[in-house]
Backbone as CSV, one residue per row, in Angstrom:
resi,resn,N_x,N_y,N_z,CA_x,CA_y,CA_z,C_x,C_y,C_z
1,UNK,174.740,-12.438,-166.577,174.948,-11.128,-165.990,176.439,-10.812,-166.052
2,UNK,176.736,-9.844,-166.370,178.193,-9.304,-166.505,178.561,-8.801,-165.393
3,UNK,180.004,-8.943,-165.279,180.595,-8.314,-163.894,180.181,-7.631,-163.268
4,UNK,180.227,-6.664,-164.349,179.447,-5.408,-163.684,178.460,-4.887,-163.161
5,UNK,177.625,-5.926,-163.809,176.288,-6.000,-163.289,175.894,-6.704,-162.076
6,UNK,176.954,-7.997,-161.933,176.800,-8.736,-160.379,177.418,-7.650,-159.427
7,UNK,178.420,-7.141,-159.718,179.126,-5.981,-158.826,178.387,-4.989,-158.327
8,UNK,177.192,-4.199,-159.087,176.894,-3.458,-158.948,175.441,-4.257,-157.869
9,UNK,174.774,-5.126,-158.275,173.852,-5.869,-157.357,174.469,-6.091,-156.090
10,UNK,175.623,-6.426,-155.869,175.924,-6.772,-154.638,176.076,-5.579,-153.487
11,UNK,177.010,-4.275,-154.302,176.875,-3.258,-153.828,175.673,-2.336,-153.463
12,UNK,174.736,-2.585,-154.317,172.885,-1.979,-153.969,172.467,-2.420,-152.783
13,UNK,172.814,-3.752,-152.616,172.534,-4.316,-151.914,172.983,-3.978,-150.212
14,UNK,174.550,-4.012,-150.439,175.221,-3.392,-149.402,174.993,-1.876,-148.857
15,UNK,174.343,-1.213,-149.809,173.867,-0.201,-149.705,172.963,0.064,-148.546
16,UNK,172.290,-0.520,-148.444,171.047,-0.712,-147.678,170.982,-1.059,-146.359
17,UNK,172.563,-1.933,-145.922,172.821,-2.432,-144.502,173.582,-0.996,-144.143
18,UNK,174.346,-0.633,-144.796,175.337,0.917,-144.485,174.493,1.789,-144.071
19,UNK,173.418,1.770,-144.561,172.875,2.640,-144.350,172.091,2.853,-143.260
20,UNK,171.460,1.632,-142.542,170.741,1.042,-141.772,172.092,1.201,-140.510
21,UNK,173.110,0.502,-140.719,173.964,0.837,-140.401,174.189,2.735,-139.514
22,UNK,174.575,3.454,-140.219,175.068,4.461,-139.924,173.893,5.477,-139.408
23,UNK,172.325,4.748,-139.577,171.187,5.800,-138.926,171.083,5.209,-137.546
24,UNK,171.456,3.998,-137.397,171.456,3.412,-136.007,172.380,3.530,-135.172
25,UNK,173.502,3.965,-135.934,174.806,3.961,-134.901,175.004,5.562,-134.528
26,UNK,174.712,6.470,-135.148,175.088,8.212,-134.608,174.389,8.529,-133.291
27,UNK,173.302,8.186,-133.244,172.263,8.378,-132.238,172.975,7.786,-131.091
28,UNK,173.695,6.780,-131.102,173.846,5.733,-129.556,175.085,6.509,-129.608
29,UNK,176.222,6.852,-130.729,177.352,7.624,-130.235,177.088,8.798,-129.772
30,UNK,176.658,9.790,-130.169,175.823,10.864,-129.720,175.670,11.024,-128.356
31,UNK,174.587,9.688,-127.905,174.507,9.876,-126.428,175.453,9.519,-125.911
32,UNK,176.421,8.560,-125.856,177.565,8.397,-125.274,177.973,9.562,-124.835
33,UNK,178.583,10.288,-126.024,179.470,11.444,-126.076,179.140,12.876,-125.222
34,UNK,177.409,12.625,-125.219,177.053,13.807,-124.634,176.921,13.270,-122.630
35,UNK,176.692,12.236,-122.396,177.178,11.578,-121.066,178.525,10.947,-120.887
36,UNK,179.065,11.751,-121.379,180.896,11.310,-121.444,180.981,10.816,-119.667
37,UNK,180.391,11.977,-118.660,181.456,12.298,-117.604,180.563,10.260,-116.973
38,UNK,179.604,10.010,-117.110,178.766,8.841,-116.452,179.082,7.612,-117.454
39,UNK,179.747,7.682,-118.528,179.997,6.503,-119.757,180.985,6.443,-119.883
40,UNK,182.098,7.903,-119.356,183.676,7.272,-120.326,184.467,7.305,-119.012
41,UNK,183.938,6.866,-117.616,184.597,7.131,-116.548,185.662,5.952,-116.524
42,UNK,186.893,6.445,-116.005,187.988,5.392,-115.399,187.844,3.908,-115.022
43,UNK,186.532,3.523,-114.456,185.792,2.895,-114.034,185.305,1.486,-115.199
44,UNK,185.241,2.009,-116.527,184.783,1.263,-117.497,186.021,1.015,-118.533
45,UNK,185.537,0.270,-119.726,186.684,-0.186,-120.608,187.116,1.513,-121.025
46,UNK,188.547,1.381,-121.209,188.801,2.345,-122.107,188.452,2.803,-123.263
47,UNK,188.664,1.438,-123.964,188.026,1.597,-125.744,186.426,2.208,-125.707
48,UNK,186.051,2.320,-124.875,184.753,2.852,-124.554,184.245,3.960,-125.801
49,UNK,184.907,5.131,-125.006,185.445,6.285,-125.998,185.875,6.256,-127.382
50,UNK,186.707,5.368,-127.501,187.746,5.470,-128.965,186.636,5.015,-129.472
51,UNK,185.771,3.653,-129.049,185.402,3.008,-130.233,184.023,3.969,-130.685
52,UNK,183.210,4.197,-129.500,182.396,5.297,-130.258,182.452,6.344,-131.098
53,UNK,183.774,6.916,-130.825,184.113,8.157,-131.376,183.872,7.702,-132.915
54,UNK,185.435,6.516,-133.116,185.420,6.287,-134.497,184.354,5.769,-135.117
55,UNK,183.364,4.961,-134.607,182.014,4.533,-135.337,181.085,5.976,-136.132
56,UNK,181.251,7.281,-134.871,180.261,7.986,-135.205,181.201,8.776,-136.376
57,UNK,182.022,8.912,-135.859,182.992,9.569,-137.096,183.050,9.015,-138.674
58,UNK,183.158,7.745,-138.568,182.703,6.739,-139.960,181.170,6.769,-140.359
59,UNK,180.541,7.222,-139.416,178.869,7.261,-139.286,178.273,8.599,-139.636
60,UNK,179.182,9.791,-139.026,178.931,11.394,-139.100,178.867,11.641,-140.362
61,UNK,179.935,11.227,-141.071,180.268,11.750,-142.376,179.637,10.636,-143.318
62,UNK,178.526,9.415,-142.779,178.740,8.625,-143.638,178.907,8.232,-145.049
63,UNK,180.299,7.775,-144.506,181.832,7.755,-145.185,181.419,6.904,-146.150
64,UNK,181.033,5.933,-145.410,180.911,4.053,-145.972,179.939,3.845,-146.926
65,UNK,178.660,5.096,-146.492,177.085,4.846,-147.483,177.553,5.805,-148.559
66,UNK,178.064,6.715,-148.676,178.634,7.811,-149.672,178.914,7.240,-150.645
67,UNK,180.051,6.499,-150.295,181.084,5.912,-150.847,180.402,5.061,-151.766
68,UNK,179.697,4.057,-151.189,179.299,2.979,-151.645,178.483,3.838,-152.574
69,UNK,177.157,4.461,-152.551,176.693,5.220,-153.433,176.802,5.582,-154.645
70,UNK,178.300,6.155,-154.675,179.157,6.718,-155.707,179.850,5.076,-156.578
71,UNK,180.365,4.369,-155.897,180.919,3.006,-156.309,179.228,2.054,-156.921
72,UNK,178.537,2.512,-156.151,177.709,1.524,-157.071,177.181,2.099,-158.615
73,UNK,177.011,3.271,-158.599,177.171,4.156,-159.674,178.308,3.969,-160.647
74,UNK,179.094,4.292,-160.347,180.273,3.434,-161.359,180.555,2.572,-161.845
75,UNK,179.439,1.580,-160.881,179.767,0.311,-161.158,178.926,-0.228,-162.699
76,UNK,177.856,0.712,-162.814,177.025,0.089,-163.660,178.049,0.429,-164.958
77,UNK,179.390,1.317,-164.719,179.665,1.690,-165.964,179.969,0.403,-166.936
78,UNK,180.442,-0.698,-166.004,180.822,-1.893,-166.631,182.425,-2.091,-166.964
79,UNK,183.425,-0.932,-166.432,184.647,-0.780,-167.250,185.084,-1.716,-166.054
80,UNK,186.101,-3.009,-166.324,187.260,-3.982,-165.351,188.236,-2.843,-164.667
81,UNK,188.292,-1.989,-165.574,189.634,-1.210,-165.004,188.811,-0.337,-163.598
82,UNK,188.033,0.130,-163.754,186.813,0.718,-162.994,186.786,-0.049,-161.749
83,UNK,186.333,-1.179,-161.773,185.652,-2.136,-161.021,187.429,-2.500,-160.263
84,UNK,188.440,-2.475,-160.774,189.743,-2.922,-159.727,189.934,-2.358,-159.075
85,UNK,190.213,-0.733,-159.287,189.992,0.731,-158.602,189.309,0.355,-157.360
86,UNK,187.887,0.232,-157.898,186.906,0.208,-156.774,186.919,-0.671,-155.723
87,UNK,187.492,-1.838,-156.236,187.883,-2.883,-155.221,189.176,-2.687,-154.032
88,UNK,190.205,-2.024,-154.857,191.253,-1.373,-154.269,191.027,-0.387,-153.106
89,UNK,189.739,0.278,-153.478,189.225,1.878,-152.465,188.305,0.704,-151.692
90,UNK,187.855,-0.045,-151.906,186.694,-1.058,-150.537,187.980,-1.408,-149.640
91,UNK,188.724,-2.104,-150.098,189.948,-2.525,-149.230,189.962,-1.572,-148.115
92,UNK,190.360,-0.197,-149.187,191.142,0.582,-148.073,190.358,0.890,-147.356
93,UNK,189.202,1.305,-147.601,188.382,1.888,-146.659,187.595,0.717,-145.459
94,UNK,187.857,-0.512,-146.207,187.763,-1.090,-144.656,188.893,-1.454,-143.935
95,UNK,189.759,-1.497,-144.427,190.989,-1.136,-143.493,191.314,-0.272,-142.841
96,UNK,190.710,0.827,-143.210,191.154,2.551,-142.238,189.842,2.585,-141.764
97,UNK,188.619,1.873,-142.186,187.683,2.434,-141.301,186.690,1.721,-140.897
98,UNK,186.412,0.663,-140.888,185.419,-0.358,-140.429,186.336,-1.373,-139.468
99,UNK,187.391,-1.805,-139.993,188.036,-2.515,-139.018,188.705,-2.204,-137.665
100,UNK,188.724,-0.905,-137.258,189.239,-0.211,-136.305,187.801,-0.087,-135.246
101,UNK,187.254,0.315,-135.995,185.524,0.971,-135.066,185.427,-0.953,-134.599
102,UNK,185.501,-2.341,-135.781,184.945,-3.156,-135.246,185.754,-3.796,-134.116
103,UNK,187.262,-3.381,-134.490,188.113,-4.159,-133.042,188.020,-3.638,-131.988
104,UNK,187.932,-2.137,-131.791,187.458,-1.107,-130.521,186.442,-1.968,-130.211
105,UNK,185.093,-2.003,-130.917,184.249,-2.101,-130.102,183.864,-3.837,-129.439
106,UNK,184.405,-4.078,-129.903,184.815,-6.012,-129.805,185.239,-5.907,-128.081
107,UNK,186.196,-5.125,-128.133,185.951,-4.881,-126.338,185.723,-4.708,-125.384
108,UNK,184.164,-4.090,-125.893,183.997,-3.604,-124.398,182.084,-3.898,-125.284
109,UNK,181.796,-5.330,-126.333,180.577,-5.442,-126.672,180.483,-7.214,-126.502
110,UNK,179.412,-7.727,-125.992,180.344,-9.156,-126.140,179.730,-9.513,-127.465
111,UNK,179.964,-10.621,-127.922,180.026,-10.939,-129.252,179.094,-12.210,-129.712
112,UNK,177.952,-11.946,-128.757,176.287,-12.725,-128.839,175.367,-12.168,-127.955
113,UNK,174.576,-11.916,-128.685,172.983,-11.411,-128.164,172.759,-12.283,-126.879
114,UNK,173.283,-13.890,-126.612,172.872,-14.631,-125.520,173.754,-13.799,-124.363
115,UNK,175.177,-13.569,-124.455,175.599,-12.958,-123.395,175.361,-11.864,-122.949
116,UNK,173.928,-11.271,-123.615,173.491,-10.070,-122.772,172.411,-10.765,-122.032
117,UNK,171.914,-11.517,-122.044,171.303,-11.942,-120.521,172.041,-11.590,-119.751
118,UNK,173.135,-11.249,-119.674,174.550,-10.903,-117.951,174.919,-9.683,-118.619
119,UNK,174.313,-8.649,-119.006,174.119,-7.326,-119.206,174.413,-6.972,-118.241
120,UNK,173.658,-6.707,-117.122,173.630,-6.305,-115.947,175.062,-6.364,-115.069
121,UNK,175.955,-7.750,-115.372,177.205,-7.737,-114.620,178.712,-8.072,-116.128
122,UNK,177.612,-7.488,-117.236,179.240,-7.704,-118.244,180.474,-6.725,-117.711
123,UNK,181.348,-6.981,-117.473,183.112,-6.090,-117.716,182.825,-5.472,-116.338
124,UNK,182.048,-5.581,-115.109,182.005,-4.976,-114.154,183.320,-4.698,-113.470
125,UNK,184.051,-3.531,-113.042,185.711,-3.453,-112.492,185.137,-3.241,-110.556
126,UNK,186.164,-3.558,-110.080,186.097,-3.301,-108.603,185.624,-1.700,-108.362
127,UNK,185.683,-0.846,-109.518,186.192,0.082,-109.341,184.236,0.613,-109.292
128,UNK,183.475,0.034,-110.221,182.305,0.246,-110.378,181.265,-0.631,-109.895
129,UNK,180.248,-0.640,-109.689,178.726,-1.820,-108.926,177.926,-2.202,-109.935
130,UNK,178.235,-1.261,-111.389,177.445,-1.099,-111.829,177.910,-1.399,-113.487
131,UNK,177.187,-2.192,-114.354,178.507,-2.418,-115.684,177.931,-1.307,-116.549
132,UNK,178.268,-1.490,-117.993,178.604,-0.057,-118.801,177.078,-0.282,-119.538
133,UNK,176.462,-0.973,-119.616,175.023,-1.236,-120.462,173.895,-0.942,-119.265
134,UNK,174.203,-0.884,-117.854,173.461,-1.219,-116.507,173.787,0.714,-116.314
135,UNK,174.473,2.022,-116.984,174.467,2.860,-116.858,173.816,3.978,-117.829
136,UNK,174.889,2.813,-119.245,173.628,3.471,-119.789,172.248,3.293,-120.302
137,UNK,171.585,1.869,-119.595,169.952,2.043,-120.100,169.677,3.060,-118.683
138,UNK,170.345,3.013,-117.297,169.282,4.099,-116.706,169.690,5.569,-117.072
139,UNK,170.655,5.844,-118.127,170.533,7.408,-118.464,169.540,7.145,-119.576
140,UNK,169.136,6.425,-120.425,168.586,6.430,-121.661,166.986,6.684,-121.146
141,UNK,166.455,5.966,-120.010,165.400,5.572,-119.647,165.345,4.858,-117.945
142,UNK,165.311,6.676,-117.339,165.582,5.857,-115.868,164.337,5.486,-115.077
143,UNK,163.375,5.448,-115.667,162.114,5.209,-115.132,162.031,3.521,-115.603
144,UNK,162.245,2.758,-116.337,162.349,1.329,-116.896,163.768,0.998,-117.850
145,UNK,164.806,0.983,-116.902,166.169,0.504,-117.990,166.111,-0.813,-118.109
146,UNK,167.142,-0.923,-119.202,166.691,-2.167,-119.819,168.126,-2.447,-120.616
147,UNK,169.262,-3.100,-119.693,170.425,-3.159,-120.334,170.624,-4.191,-120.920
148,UNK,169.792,-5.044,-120.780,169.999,-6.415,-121.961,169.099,-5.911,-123.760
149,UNK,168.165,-5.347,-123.374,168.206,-4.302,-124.515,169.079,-3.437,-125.572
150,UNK,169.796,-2.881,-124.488,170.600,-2.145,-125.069,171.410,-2.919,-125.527
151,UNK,172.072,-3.714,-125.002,173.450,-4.512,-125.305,172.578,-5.498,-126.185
152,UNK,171.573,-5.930,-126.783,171.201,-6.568,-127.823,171.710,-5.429,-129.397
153,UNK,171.116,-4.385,-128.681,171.383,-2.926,-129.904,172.770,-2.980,-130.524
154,UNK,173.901,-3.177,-129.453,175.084,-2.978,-129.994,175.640,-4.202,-130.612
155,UNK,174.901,-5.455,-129.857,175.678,-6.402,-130.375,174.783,-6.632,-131.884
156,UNK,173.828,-6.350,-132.103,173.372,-5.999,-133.573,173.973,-5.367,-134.373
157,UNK,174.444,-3.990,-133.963,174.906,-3.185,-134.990,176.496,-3.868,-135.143
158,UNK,177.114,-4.149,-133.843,178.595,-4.624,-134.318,178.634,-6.307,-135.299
159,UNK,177.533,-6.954,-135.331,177.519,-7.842,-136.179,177.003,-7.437,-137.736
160,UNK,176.544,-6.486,-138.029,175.793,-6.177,-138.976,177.041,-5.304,-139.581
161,UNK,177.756,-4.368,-138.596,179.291,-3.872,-139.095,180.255,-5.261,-139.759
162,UNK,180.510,-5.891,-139.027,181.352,-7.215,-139.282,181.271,-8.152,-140.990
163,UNK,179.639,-7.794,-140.983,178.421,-8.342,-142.158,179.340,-7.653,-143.172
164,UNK,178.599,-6.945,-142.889,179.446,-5.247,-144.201,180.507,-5.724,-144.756
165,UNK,181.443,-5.880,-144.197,182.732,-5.671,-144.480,183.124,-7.119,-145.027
């Protein structure tokens, strides 16, 4: 198989998590954004905000599945000079845009599915009773919340971001 051809397999491939990727992540920024005043209160991490914003923003436009789209397309052209380019634009674009959404959200997500069993009391401040996954499963679903749920969701998508890149 020629370069180009492993290049372009790997990218098809990547195709498919981006994408999975960016239909799972607009929806949870979305609601954030639209319960700003109960999700982005003083009370919780700061990066709260930033990091959603920039996920859905990398997610809104998705930037990353586009991209890749167009790069795997090129890729079949087979040209080296092609394929350095393209390697050069993956760089950048996970440098300006996957690595920012993944360090934001590294803060305020913990970084194993086991530590959401303590969903219920992750990053809790004096300031709140209540932690940031324990608010928003009862806006999501206040008849049965379910914040070890949720915080399984994110810590999925922020490992599956991490994957990507």
């Amino acid at each position: 198989m020629s370069l180009g051809g492993r290049f372009a397999f790997i990218r098809f491939s990547v195709i498919f998590l981006l994408g999975s990727l960016a239909w799972s992540t607009k929806p949870r920024s979305l609601f954030v954004s639209d319960h700003a005043t109960e999700l982005l209160g003083p009370q919780f991490n700061d990066n709260i905000g930033r990091g959603e914003s920039t996920m859905y923003i990398v997610d809104k436009l998705m930037l990353c599945f586009w991209y890749d789209v167009v790069a795997w397309f090129l890729s079949i052209l087979n040209s080296g000079v092609l394929l350095a380019y393209l390697g050069l634009t993956d760089l950048g674009l996970v440098a300006v845009a996957l690595i920012p959404a993944v360090y934001l959200q590294s803060t305020y997500i913990p970084h194993s599915k086991g530590t959401c069993q303590s969903a219920t009391s992750w990053q809790v401040s004096n300031a709140s009773e209540e932690s940031w996954f324990t608010v928003l499963a009862k806006l999501r679903n206040p008849a049965d919340p379910d914040p070890e749920g949720i915080c399984d969701e994110y810590v999925a998508n922020w490992i599956c971001t991490i994957f990507v890149m």
